[in-house]
Backbone bond lengths (Angstrom), bond angles and torsions (degrees), N, CA, C in turn:
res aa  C-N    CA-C-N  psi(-1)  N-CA   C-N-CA  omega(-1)  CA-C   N-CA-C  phi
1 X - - - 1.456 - - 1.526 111.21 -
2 X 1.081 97.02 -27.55 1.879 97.81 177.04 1.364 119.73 -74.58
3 X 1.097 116.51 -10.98 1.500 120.77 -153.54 1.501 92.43 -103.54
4 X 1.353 117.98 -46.52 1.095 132.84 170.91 1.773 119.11 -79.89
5 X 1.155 96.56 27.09 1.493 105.24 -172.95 2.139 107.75 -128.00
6 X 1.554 69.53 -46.19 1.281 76.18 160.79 1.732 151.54 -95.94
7 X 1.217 85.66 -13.27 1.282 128.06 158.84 1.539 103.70 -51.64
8 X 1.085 128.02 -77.25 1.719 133.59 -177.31 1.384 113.16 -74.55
9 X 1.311 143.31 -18.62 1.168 145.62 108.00 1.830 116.76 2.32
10 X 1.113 114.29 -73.72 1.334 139.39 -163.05 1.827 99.10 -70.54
11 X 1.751 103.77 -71.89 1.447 106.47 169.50 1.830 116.35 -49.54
12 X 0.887 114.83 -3.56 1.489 111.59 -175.00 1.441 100.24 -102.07
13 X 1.183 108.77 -32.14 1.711 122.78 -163.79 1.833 92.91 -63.54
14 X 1.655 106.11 -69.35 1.069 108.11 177.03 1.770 135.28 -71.73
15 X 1.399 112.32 13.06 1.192 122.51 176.82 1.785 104.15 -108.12
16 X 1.196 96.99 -43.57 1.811 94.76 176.43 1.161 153.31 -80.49
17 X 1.688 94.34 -25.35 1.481 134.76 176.03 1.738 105.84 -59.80
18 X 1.458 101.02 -62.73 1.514 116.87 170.15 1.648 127.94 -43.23
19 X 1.796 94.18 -27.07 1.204 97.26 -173.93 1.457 106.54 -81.46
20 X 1.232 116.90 -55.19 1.394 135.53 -175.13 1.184 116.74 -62.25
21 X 1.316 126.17 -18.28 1.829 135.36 140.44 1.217 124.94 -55.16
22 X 1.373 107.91 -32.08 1.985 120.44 173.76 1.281 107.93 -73.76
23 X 1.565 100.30 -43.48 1.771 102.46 -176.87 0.988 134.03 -71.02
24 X 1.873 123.46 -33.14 1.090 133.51 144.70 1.294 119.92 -46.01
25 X 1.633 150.48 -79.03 0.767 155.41 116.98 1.617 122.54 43.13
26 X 1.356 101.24 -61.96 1.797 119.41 160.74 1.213 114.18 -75.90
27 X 1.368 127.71 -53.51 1.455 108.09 -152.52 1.930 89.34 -116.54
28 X 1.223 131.64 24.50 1.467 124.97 -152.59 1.155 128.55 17.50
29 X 1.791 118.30 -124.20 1.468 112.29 -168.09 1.462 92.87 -115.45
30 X 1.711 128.13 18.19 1.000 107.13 -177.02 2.304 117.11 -90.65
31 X 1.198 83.51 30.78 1.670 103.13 -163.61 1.824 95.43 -97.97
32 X 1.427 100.23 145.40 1.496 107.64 171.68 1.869 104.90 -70.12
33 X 1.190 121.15 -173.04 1.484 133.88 -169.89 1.572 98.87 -87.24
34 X 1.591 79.98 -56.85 1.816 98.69 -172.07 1.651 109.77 -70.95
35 X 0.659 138.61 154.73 1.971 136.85 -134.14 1.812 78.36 -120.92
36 X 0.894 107.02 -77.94 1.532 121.91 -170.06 1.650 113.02 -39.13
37 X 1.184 113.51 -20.02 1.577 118.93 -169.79 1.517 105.40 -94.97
38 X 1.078 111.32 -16.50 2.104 131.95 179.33 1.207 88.70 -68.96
39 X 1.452 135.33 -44.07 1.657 131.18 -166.34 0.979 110.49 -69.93
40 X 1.788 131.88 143.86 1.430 121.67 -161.17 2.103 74.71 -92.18
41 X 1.610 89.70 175.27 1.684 97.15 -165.52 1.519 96.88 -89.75
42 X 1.546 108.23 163.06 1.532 97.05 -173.27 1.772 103.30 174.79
43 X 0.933 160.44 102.01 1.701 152.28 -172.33 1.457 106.62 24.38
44 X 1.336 103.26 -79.07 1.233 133.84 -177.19 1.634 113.32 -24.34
45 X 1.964 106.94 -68.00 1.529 108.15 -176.08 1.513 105.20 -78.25
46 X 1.408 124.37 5.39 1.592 109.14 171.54 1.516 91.33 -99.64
47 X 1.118 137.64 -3.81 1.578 115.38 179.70 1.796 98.05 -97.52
48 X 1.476 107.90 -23.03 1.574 102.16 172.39 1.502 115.33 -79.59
49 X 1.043 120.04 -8.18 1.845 128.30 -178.67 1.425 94.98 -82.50
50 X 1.620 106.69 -55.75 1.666 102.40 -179.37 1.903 127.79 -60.82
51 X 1.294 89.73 -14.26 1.342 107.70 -171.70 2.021 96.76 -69.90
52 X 1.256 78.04 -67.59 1.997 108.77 177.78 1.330 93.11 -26.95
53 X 1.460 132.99 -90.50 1.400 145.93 171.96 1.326 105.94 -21.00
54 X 1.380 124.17 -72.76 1.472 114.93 -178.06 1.477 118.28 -67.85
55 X 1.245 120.30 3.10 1.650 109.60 162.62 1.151 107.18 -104.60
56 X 1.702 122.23 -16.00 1.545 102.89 179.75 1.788 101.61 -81.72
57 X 1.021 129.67 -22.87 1.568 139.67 -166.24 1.983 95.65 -83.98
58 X 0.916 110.94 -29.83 1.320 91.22 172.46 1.546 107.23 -110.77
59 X 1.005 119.07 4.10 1.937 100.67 160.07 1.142 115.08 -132.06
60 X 1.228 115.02 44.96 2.028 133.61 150.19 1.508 96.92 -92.81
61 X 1.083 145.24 -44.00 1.753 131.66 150.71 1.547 105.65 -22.71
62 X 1.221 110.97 -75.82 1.763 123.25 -167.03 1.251 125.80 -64.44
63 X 1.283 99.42 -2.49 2.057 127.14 169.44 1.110 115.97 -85.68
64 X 1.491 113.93 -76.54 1.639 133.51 169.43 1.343 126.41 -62.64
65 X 1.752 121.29 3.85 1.536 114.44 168.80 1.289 105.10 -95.06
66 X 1.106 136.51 -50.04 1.681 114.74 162.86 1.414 141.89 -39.29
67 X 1.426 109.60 -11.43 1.732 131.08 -159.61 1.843 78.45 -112.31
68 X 1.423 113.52 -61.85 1.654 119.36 178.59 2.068 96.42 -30.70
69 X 1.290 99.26 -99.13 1.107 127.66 -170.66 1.744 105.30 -38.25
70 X 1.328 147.95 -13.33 1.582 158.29 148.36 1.137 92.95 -53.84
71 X 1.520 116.85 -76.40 1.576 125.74 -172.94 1.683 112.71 -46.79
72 X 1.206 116.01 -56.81 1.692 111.49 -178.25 1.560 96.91 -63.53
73 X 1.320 149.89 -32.43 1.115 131.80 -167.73 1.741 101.19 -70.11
74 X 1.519 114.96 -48.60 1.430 130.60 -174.13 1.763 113.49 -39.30
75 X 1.797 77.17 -40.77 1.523 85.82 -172.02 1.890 121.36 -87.74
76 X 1.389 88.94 -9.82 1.650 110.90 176.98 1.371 120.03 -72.67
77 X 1.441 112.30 -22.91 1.167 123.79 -177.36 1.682 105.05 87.49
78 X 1.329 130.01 0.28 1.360 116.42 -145.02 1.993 76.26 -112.46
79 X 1.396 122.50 -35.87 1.209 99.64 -168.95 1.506 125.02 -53.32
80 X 1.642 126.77 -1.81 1.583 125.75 -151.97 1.692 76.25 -79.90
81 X 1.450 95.79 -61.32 1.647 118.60 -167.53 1.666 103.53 -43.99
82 X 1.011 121.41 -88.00 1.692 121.95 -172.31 1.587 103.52 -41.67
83 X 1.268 132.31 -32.45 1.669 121.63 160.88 1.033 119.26 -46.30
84 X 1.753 122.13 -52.45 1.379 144.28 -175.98 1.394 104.14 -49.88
85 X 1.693 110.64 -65.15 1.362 121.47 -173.86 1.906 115.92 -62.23
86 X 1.356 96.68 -68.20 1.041 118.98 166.92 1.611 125.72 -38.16
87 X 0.939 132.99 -80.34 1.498 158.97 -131.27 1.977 96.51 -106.51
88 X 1.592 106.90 -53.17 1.442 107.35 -151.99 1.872 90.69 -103.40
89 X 1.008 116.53 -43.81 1.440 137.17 -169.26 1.278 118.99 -68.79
């Protein structure tokens, strides 16, 4: 899992980094933070705002069930043990 963890880590490093050097670079510092707000307004950037919203609203589920599911173990008493077993053992 690490290898492959870090691995996409790395490919991201060198795919994004580059970008965000071009972008600066092109448009300087006279650009908002938020990417989407640089677009003059028009059909188009309200159906991409709505878009934005509905992908952040459906993958805050797919964030917070791993953080959920840590916490119910914490609270189960069972996470000390499966560390012990698991993790240290």
């Amino acid at each position: 899992f690490r290898v492959v963890l870090r691995s996409a880590l790395i490919l991201m490093l060198f795919v994004l980094m580059p970008m965000g050097v071009l972008g600066w670079l092109t448009f300087g510092d006279g650009i908002n933070a938020i990417i989407i707000n640089n677009i003059v307004g028009s059909a188009v950037v309200d159906v991409l705002k709505i878009a934005l919203c509905v992908g952040i609203l459906f993958t805050y589920p797919l964030q917070i069930a791993p953080v959920m599911h840590a916490v119910d173990k914490m609270l189960h008493g069972s996470f000390a043990r499966h560390v012990l077993i698991h993790d240290l053992g």
